[in-house]
VOTORKOL-46383 format. One record per residue: residue number from 1; residue in one letter; x, y, z of N, C-alpha, C, CB in turn. Coordinates in pm, 1 decimal, always signed. Each point is the difference from the previous one (the first is absolute). Last residue first. Glycine has a CB too. Example, Ala and Ser with C-alpha at 12.3 -4.5 7.8 and 13.67 -1.06 7.14 Angstrom:
2
    nr   rest     n_east    n_north       n_up    ca_east   ca_north      ca_up     c_east    c_north       c_up    cb_east   cb_north      cb_up
     2      S    +1285.0     -225.0     +708.0      +82.0     +119.0       +6.0      -77.0     +109.0      +73.0     +118.4      -62.8     -214.5
     1      A      -89.4     -509.2     +207.5      -89.0     +119.0       +0.0      +90.0     +120.0       +0.0     -189.2     -117.3     +124.6
***
This chain:
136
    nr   rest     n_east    n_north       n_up    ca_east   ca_north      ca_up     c_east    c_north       c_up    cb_east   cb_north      cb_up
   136      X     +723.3     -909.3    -1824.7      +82.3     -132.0      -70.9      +94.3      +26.8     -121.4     -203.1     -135.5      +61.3
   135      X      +21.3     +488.7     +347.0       -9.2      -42.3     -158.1      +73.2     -132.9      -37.3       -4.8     +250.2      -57.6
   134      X      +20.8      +16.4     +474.0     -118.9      -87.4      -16.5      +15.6      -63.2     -149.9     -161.8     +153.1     +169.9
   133      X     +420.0     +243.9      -33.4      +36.2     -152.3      +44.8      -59.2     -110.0       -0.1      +83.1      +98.3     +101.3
   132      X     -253.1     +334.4     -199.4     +120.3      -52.7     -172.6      +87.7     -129.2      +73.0      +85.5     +308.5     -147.0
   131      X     -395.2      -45.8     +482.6      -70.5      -64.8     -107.3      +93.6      -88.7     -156.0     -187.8     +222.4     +107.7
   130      X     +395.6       -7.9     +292.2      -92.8      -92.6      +36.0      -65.7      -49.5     -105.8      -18.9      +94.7     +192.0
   129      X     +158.5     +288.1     -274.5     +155.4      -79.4      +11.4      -39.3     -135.2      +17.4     +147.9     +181.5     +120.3
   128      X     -501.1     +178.8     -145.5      +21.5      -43.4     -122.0     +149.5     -163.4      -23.1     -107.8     +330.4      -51.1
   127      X      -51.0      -95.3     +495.2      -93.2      -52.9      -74.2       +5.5      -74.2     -168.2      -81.2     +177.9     +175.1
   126      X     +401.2     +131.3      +64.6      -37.4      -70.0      +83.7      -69.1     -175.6      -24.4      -10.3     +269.8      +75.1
   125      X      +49.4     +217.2     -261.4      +81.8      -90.0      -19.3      +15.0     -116.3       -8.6      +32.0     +125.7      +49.8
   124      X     -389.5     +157.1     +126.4      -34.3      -53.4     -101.5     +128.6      -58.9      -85.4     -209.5     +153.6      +22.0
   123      X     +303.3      +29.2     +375.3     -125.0      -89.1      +47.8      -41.3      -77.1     -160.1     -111.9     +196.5     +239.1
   122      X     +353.1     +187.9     -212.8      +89.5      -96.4      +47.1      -83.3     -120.4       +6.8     +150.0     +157.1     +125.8
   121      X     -326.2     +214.0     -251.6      +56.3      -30.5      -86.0      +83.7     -103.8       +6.4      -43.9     +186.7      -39.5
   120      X     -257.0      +25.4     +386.1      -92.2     -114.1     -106.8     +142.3      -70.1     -134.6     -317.5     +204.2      +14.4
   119      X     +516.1     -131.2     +495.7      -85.1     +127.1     -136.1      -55.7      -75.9      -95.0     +168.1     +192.1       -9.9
   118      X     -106.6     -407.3     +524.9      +90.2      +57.1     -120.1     -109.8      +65.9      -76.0     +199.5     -185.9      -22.4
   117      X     -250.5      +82.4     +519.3      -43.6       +3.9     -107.8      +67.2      +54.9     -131.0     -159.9       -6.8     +156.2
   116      X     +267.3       -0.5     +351.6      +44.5     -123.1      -91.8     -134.2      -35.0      -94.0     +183.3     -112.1     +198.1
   115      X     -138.6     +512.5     +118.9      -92.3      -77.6      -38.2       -3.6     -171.4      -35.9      -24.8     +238.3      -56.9
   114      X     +362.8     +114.8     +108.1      -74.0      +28.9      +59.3     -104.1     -140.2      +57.5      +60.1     +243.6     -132.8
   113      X     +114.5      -85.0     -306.7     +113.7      -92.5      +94.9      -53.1      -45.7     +144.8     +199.2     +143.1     -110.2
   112      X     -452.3     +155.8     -152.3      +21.5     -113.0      -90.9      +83.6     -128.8     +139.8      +43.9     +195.9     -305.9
   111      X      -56.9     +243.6     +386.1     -152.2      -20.0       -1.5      +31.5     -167.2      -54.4     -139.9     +294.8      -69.1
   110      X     +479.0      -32.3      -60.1      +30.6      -34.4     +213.6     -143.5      -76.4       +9.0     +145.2     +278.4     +149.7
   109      X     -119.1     -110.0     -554.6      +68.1     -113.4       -9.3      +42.4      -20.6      +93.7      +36.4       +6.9     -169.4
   108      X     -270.5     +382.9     +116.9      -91.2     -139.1      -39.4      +76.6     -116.5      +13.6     -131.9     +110.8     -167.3
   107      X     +198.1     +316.1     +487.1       -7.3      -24.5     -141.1      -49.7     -139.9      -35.9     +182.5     +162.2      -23.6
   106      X     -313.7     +239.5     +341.5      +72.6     -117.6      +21.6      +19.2     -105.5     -112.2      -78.5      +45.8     +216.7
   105      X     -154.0     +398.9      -81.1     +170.2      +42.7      -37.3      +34.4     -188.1       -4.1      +85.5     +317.5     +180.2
   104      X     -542.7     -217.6     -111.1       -0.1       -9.8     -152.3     +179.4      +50.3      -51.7     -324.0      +76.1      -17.0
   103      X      +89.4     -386.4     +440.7       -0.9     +121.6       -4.2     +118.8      +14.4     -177.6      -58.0      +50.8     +355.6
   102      X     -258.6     -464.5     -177.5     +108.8      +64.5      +64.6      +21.5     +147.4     -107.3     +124.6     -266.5     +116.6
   101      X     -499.6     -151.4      -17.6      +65.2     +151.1      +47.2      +38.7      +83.8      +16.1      -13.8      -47.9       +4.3
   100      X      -64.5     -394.6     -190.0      +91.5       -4.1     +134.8      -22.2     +138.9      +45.9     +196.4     -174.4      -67.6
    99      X     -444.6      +16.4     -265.9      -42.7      -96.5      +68.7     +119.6      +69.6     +140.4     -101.7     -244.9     -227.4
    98      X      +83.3     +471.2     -197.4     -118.0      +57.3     +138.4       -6.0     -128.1      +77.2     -186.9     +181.7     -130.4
    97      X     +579.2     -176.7     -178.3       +2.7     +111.1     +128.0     -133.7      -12.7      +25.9     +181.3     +182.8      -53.6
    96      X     -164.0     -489.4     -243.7      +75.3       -8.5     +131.2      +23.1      +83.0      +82.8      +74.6     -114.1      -90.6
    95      X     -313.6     +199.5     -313.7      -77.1     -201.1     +140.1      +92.0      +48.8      +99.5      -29.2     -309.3     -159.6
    94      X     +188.6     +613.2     -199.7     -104.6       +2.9     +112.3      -95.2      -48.6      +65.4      +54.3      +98.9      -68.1
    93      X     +296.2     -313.1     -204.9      +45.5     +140.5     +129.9     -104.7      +46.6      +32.8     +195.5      +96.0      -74.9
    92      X     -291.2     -415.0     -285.4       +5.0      -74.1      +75.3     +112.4     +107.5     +154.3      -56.5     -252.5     -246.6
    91      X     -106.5     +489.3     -148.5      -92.3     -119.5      +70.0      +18.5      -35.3      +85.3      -36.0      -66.8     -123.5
    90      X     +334.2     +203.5     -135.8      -57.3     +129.6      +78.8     -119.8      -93.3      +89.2      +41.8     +242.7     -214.4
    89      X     +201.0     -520.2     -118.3      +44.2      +33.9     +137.9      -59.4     +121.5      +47.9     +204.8     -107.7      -38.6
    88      X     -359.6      +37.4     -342.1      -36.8     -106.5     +138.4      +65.4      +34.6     +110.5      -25.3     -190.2     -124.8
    87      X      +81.1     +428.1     -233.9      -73.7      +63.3      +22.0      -42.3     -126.1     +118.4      -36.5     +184.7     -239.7
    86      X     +396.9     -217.5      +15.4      +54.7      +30.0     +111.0     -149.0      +96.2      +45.7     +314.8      -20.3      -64.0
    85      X     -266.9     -280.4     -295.2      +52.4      -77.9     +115.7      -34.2     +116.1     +141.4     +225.0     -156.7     -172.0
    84      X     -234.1     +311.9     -277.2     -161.7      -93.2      +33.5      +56.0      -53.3     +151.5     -106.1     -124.5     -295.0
    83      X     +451.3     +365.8     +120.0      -80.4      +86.8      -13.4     -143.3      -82.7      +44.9     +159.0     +144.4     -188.1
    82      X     +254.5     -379.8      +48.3      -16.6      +58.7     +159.7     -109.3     +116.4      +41.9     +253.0      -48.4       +0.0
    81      X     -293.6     -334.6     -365.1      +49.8     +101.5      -32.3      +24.5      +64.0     +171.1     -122.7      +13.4     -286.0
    80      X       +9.2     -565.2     +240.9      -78.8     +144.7      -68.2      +97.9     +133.7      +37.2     -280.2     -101.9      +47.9
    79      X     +326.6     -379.5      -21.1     +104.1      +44.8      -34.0      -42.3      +83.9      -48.6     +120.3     -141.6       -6.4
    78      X     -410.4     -156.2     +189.2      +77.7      +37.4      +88.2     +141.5      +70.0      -72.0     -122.1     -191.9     +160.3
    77      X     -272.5      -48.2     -290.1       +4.4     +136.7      -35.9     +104.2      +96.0      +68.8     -232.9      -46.8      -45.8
    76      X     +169.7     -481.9      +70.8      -38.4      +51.7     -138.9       -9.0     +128.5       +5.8     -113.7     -177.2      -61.7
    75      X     +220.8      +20.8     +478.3      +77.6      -80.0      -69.5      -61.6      +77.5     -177.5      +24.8     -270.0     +227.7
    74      X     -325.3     +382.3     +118.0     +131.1      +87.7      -26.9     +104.0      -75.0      -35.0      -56.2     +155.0     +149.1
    73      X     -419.3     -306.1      -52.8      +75.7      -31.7      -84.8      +98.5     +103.1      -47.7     -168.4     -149.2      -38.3
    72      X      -28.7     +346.7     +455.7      -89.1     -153.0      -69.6      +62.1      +30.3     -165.4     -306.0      -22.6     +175.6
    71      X     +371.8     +342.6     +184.2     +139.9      -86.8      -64.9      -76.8     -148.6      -67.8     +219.5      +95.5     +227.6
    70      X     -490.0     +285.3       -9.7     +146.2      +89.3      -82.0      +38.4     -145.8      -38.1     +113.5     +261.2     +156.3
    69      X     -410.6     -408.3     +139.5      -83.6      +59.6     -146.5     +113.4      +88.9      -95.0     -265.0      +39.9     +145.8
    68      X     +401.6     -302.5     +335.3       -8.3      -62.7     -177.4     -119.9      +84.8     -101.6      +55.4     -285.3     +103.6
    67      X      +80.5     +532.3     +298.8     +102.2      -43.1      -70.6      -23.1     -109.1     -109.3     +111.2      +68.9     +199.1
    66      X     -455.6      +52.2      +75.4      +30.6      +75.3      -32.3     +110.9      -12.7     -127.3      -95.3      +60.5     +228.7
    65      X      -95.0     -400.5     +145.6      -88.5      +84.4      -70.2      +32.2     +138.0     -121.9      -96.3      -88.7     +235.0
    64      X     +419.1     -149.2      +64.8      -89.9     -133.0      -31.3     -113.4      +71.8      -89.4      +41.2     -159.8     +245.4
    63      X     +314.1     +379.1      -99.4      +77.1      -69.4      -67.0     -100.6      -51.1      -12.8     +213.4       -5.7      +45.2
    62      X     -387.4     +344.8     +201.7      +53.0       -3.6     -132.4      +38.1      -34.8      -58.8       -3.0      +62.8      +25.4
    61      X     -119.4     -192.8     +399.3     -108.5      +10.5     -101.4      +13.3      +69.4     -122.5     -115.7      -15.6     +175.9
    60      X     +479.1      -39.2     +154.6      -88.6     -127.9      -72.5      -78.7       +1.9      -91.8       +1.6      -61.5     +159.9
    59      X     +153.7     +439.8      +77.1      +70.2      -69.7     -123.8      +15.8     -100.8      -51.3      +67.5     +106.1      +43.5
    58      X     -331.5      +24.9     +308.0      -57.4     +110.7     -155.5      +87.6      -74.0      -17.4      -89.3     +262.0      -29.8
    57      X     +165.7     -430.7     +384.1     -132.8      -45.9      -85.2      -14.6      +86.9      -86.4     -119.3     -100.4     +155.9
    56      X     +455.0     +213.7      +70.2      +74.1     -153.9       -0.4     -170.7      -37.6     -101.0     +214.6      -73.4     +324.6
    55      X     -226.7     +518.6      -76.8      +32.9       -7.7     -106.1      +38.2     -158.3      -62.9      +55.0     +251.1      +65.2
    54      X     -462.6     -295.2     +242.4     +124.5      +76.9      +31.7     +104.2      +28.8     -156.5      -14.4     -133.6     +285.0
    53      X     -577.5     +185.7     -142.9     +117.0      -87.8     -108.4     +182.2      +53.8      +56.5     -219.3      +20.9     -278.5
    52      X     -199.4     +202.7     +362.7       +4.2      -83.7      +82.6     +119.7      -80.2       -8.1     -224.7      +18.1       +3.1
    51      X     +100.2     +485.9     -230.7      -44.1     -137.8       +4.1     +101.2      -31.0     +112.5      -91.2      -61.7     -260.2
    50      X      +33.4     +476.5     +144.4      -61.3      -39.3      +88.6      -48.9     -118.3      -14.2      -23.7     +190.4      +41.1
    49      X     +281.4      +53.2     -349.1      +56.9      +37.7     +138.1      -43.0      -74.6      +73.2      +22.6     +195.2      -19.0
    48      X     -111.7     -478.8     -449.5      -35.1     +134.2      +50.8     +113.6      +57.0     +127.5     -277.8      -71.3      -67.0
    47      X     +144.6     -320.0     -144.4     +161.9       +3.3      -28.0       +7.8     +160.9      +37.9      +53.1     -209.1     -225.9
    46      X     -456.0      -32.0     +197.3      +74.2     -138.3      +58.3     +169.6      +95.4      +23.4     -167.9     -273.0     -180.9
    45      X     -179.6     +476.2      -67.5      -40.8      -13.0     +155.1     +109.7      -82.9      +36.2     -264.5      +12.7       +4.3
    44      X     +309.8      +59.2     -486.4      +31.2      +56.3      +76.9      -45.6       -9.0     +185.1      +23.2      +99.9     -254.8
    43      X      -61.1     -401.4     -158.7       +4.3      -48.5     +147.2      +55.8     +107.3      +85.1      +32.6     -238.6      -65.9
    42      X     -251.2     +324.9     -370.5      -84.8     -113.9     +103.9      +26.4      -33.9     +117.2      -31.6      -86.3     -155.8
    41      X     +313.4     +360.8     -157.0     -138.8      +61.6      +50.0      -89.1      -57.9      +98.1       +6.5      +70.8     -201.5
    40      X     +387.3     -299.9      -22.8      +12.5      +93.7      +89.6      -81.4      +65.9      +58.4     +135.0       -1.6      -88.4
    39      X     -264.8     -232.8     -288.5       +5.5      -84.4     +111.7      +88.3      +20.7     +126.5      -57.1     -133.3     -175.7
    38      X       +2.5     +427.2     -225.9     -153.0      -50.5      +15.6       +5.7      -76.1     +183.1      -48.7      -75.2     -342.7
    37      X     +464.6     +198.0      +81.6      -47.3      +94.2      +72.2     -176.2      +11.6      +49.1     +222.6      +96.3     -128.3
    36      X      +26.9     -411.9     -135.1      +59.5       -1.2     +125.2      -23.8     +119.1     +100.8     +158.2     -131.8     -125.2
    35      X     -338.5      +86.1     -351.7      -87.6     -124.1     +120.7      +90.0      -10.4     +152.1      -85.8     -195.4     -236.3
    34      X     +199.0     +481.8     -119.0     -124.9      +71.4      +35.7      -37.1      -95.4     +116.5      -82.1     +110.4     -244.1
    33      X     +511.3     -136.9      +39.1      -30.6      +85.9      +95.5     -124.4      +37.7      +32.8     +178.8      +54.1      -51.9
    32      X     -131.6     -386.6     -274.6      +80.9      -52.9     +109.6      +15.5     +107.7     +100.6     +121.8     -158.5     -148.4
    31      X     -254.7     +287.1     -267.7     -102.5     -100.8      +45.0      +19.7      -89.6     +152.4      -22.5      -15.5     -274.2
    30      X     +353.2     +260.9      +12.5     -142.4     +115.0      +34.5      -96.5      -56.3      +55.2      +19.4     +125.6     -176.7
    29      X     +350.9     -372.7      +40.6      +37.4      +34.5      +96.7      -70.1     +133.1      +65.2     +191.2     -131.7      -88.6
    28      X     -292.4      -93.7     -310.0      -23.3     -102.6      +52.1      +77.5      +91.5     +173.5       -1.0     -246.4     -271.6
    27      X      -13.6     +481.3     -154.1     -186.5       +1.8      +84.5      +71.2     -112.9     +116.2     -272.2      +13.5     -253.0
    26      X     +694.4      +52.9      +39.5      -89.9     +142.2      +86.7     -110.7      -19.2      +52.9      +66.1     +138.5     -133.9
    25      X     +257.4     -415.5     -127.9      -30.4      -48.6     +161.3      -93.3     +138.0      +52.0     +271.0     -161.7      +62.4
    24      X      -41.2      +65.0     -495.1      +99.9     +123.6      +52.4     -130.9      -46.3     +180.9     +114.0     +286.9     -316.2
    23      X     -119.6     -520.9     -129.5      +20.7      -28.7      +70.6      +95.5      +75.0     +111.9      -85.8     -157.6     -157.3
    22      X     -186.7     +216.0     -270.9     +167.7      +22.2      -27.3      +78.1      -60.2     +181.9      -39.0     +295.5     -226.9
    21      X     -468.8     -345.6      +99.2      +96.7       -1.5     -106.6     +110.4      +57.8      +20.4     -150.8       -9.7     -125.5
    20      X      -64.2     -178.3     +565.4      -19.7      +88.9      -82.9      +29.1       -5.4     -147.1      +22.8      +89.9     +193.9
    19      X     -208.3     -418.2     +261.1     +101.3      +51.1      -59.1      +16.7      +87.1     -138.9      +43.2     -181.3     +134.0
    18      X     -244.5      +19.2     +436.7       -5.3     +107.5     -160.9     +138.1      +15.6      -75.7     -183.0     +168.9     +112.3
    17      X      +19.4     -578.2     +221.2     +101.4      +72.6       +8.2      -82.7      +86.2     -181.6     +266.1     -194.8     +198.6
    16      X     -486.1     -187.2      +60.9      +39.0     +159.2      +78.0      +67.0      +88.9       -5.9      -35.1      -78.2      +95.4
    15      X      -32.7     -323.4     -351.8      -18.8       -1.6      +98.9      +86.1      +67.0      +69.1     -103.9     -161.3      -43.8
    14      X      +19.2     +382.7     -398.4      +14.9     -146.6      +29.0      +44.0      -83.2     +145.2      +50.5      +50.1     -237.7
    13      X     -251.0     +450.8      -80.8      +19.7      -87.7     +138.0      +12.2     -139.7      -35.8     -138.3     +151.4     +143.3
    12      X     +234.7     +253.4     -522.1      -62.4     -112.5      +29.2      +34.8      -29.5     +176.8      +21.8      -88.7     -289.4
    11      X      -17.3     +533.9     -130.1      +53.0      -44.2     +141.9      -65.0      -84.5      -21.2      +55.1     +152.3     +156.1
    10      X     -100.5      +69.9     -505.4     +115.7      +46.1      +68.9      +39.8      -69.4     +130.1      -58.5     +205.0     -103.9
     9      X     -192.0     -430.0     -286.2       -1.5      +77.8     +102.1      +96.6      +79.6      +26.5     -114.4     -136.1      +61.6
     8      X     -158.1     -197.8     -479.7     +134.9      +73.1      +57.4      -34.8      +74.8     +111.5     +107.7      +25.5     -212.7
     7      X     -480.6     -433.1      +82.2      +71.4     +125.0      -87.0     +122.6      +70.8     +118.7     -270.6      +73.4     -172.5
     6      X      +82.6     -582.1      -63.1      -10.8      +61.7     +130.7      +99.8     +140.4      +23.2      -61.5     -258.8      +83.1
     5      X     -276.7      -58.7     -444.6      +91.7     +110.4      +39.5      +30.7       +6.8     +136.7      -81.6     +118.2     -172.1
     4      X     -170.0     -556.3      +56.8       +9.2     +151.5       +6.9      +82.9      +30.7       +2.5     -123.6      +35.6      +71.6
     3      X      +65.2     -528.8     -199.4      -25.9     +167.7      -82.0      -45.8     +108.3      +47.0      -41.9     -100.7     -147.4
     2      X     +145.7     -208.4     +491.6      -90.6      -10.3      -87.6      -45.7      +80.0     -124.9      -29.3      -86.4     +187.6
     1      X     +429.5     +235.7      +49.7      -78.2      -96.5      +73.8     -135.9      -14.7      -66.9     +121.1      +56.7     +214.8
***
């Protein structure tokens, strides 16, 4: 760009998404647990024992506030290694057990069902199937 150099990285952001040299998704899904756990922090009161909020609204406020920072443009990274995938999903189980409560013999995929909140992996299926239908 104007006879400058423009010099090599290991990593570049391009709207919003980190992407790496060998494209293994790590800072970008390091970067993606820090801010989902930033904006968990914020609305812990809201999702606390002693909130107000009935469960039907935390899990609002997780599909609406929460859930698109894990899956913002998961069509492009969405075929990350189950190892990155599944540090979200930890994520996204303990939203859900502290929004409901429930006790730590009760497994995640009753929790899930439960809920009618699918697993980020299903979810980010989901998303990508939707998205490759869009395509002209």
């Amino acid at each position: 760009m104007n006879n400058i150099p423009i010099p090599w990285t290991k990593q570049a952001r391009y709207l919003g998404v980190i992407l790496d040299s060998h494209l293994t998704w790590k800072p970008h899904i390091k970067h993606v647990l820090t801010k989902f756990r930033a904006r968990k922090l914020t609305l812990a009161p809201l999702i606390a024992r002693d909130s107000a909020l009935s469960l039907d609204n935390k899990i609002l406020l997780y599909k609406a506030m929460l859930r698109p920072i894990m899956t913002y443009a998961s069509p492009v990274w969405g075929y990350v290694c189950h190892t990155h995938l599944n540090k979200l999903q930890v994520q996204q189980n303990a939203f859900l057990r502290q929004a409901t409560r429930c006790r730590w013999f009760i497994r995640n995929e009753a929790l899930h069902r439960e809920l009618n909140v699918p697993t980020l992996n299903d979810y980010i299926k989901h998303l990508m199937k939707r998205f490759i239908k869009r395509i002209p």
